[in-house]
C-alpha positions in Angstrom: 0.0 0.0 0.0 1.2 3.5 -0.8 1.3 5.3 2.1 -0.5 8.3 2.4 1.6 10.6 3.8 -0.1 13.4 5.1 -1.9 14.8 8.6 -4.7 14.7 9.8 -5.8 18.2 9.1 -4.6 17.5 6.0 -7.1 15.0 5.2 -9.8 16.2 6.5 -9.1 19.1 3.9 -8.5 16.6 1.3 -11.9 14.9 2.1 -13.7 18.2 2.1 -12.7 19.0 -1.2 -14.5 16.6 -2.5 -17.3 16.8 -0.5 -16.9 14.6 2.6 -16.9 16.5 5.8 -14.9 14.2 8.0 -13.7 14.7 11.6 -10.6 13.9 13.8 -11.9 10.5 14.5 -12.8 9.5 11.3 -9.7 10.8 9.0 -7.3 9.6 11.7 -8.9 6.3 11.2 -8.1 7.0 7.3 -4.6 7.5 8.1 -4.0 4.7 10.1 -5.5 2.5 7.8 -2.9 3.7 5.0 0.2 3.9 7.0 0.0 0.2 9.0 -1.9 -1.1 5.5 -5.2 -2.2 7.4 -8.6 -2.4 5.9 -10.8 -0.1 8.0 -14.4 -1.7 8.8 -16.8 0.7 9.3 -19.9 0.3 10.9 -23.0 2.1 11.8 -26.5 3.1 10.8 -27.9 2.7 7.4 -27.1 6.5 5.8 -24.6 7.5 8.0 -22.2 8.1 4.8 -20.2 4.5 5.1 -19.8 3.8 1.7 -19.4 7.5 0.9 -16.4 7.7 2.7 -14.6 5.2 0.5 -15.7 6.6 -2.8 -14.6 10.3 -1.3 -11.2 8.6 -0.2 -10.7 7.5 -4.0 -12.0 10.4 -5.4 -9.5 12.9 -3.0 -6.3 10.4 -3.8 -7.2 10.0 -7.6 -7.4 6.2 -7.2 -10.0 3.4 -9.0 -12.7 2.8 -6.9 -13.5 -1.3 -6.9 -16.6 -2.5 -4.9 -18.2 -6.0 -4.3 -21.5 -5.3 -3.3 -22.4 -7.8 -0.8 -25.7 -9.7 -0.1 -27.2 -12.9 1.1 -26.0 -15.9 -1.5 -22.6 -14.1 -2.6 -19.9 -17.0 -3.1 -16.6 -17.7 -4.3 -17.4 -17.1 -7.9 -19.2 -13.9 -7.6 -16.3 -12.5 -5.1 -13.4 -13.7 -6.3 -12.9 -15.5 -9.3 -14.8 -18.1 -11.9 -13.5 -19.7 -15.2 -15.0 -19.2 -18.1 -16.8 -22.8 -19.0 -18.3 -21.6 -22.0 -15.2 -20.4 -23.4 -13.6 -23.4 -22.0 -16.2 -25.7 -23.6 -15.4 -23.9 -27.0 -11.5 -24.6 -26.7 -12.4 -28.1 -26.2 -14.5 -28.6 -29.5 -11.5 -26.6 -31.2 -9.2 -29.3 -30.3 -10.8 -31.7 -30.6 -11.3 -30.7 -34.3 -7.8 -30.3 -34.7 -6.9 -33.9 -33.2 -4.9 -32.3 -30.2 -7.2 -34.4 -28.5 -8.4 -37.6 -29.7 -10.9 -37.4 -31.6 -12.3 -40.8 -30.3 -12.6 -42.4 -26.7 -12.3 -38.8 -25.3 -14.7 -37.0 -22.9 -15.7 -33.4 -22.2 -14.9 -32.0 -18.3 -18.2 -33.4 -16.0 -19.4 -36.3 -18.4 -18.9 -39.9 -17.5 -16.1 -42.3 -18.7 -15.4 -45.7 -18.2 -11.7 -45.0 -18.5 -9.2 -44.5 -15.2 -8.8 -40.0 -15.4 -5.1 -41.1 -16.4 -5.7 -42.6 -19.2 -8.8 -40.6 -21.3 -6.7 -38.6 -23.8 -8.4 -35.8 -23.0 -6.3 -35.7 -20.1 -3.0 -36.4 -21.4 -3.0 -34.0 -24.3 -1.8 -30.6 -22.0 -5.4 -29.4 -23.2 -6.4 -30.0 -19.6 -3.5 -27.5 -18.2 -4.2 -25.1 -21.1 -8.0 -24.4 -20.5 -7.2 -23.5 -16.8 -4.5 -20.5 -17.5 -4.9 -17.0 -17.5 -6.8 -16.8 -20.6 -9.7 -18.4 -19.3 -10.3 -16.7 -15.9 -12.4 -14.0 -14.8 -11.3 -12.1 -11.9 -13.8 -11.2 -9.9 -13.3 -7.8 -7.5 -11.3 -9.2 -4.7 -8.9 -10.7 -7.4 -9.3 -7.4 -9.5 -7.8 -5.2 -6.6 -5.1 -7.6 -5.7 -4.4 -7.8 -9.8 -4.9 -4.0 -10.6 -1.6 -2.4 -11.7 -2.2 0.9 -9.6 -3.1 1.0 -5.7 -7.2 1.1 -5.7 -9.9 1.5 -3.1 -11.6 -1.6 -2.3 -15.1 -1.4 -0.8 -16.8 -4.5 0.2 -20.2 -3.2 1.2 -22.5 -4.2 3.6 -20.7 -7.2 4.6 -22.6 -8.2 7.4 -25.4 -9.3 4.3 -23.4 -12.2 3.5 -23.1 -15.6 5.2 -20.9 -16.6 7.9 -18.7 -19.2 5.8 -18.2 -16.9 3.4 -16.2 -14.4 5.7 -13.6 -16.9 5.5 -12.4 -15.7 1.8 -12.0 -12.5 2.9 -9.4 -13.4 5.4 -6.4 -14.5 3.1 -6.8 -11.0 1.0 -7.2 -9.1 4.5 -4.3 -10.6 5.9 -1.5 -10.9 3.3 -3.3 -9.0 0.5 -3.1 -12.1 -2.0 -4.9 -14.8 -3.3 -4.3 -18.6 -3.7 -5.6 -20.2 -7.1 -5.2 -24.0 -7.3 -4.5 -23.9 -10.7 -2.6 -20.6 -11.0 -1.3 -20.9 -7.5 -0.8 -17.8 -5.4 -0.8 -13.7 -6.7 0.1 -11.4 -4.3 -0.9 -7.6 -4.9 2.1 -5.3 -6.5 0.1 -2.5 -5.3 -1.8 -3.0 -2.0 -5.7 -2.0 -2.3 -6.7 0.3 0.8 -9.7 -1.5 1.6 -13.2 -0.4 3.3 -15.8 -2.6 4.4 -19.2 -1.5 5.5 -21.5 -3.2 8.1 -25.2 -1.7 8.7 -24.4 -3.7 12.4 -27.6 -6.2 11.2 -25.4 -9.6 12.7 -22.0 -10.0 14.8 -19.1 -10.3 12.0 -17.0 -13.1 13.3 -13.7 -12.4 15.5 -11.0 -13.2 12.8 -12.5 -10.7 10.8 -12.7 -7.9 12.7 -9.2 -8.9 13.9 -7.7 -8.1 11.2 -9.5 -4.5 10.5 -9.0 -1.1 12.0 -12.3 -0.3 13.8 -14.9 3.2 12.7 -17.7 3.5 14.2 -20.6 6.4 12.7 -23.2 7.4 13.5 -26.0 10.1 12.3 -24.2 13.3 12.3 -24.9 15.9 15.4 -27.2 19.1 14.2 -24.3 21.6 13.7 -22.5 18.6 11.6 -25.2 18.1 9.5 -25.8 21.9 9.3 -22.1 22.0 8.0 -22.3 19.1 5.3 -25.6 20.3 3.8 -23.9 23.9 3.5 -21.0 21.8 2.0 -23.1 21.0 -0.8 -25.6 23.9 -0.7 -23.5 26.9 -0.7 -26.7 29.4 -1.2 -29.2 27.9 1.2 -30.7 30.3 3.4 -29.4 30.1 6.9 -32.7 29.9 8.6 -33.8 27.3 6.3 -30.5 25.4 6.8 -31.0 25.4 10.7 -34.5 23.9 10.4 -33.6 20.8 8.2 -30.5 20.0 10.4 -33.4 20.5 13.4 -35.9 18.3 11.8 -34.0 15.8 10.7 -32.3 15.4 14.0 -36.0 15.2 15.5 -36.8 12.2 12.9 -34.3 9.9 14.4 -35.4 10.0 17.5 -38.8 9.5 16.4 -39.7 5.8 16.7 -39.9 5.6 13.0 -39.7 2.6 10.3 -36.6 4.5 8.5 -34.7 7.6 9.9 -33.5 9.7 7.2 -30.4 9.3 6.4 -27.4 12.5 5.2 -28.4 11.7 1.6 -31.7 12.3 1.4 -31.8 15.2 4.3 -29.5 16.5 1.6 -31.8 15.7 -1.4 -34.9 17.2 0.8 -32.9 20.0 1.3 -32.7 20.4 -2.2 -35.9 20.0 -2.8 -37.2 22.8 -0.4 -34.5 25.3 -2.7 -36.2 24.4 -5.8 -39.8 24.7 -4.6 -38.2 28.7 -3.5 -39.7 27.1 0.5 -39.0 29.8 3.2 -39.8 27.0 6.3 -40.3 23.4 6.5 -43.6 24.2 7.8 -44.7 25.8 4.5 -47.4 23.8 2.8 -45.1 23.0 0.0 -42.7 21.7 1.9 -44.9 19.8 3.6 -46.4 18.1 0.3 -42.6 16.8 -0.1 -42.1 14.9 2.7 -42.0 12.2 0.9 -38.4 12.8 -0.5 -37.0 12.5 3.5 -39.0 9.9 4.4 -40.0 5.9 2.5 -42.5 4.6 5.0 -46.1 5.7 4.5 -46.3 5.4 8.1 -43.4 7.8 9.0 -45.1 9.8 6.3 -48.3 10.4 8.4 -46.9 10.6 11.1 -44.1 13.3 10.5 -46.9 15.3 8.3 -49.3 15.1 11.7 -46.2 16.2 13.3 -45.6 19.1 11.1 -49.1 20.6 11.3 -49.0 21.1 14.7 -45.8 23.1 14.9 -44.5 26.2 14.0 -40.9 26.6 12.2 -40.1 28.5 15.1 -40.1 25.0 17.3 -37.4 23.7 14.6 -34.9 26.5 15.5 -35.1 25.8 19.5 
């Protein structure tokens, strides 16, 4: 891993000019992660601006962004690497036409024969060992960042989606950064990936995982934070206005509600209110948008009940 030599103020600048308002904790944590080349997991609430912090860290540094989005079923082929049988299939055929295998007695990979492995032709021709070569592999993005010519972000998101066993292929690229291939045998990374992984905290990640990470922890953002990141990205909001979303949306997740808004869409509700020329959440318009902050009919009702009995002067206290 290249180090990323640079302070912490540093990168906090470097993450806010792209966008990402980070604090002492969390670019510290950044740092770390790049100097003693450790994957950082971060966990936290959905919308607390995990997986954002990745993508701002390869955006800031200049560096290819790879994710494996994970989810309930993910395996070995989808992560890290599968051969391609239909090319393989086709290779085959081809030799077989051009009697570099037998053209009789032999047998395709999978199908029965009578004859000991040893002695079907197929197996003694060298097409065997040429089928399972470079040429007919496709890397997956765990083998893609420990393969890519340049150092790279690696996000494996929402990692607490996938099962338990499967935890156990992250460990070797975790670890020593390279990946064993029976028939290829082992490739290490020339350039080692700073790697993210995101958990939404919805099951305990084993202990051999987590050993080997750097620990973050965010949560929703306090109300002068959030203040700060939607001014980040809304220069010209009006300052009243600005204090009343941070307000509100602070409000919502304490709320015993199905989903709590997260940064994103407090940011994209924000916007919304600018383009409808909305003085105070209040406003009739801005209650007819609701909608954009909030993805539960339930929360909906309840918020807009909520909103009807307030002034926008009980948002600013």
């Amino acid at each position: 891993m290249t180090e990323i030599n640079i302070s912490i103020g540093q990168m906090k600048e470097k993450l806010a000019g792209v966008g990402y308002l980070a604090d002492d904790y969390i670019a510290t944590s950044v740092v770390l992660a790049s100097r003693l080349s450790k994957p950082v997991l971060v966990e936290g609430p959905a919308g607390t601006g995990k997986t954002e912090l990745a993508k701002a860290v390869a955006t800031a540094f200049g560096m290819p962004l790879i994710r494996l989005q994970c989810y309930e079923g993910l395996d070995e082929a989808k992560a890290l690497y599968e051969w391609d049988y239909a090319k393989q299939l086709l290779a085959i055929q081809i030799a077989k036409l051009t009697q570099i295998v037998e053209p009789e007695g032999s047998e395709l990979p999978g199908l029965e024969t009578k004859e000991p492995r040893e002695k079907n032709a197929f197996f003694t021709t060298g097409i065997a060992k040429s089928i399972f070569s470079e040429d007919f592999l496709l890397p997956r993005p765990l083998l893609q960042a420990i393969r890519a010519p340049e150092q790279v972000v690696l996000l494996i998101d929402e990692v607490d989606r996938i099962d338990v066993e499967i935890e156990a292929l992250f460990l070797e690229i975790l670890s020593d950064y390279q990946v064993s291939i029976p028939e290829l045998g082992t490739i290490k990374a020339a350039n080692i990936p700073l790697v993210f992984l995101t958990s939404n905290d919805t099951r305990d990640l084993s202990e051999a995982l987590k050993r080997r990470c750097l620990y973050l922890h965010l949560d929703y953002p306090s109300r002068e934070r959030e203040a700060a990141i939607i001014r980040s990205h809304l220069p010209n909001i009006d300052e009243h206005l600005l204090n009343e979303i941070a307000r509100f949306s602070g409000l919502l997740r304490e709320m015993d509600l199905e989903k709590p808004p997260s940064i994103s869409e407090t940011l994209d509700y924000a916007s919304a209110l600018i383009m409808l020329s909305s003085k105070h959440i209040t406003d009739e318009p801005a209650k007819d948008i609701i909608n954009v902050l909030l993805k539960y009919i339930s929360d909906i009702k309840q918020v807009r009940s909520l909103l009807d009995s307030k002034t926008d002067k009980d948002f600013l206290s």
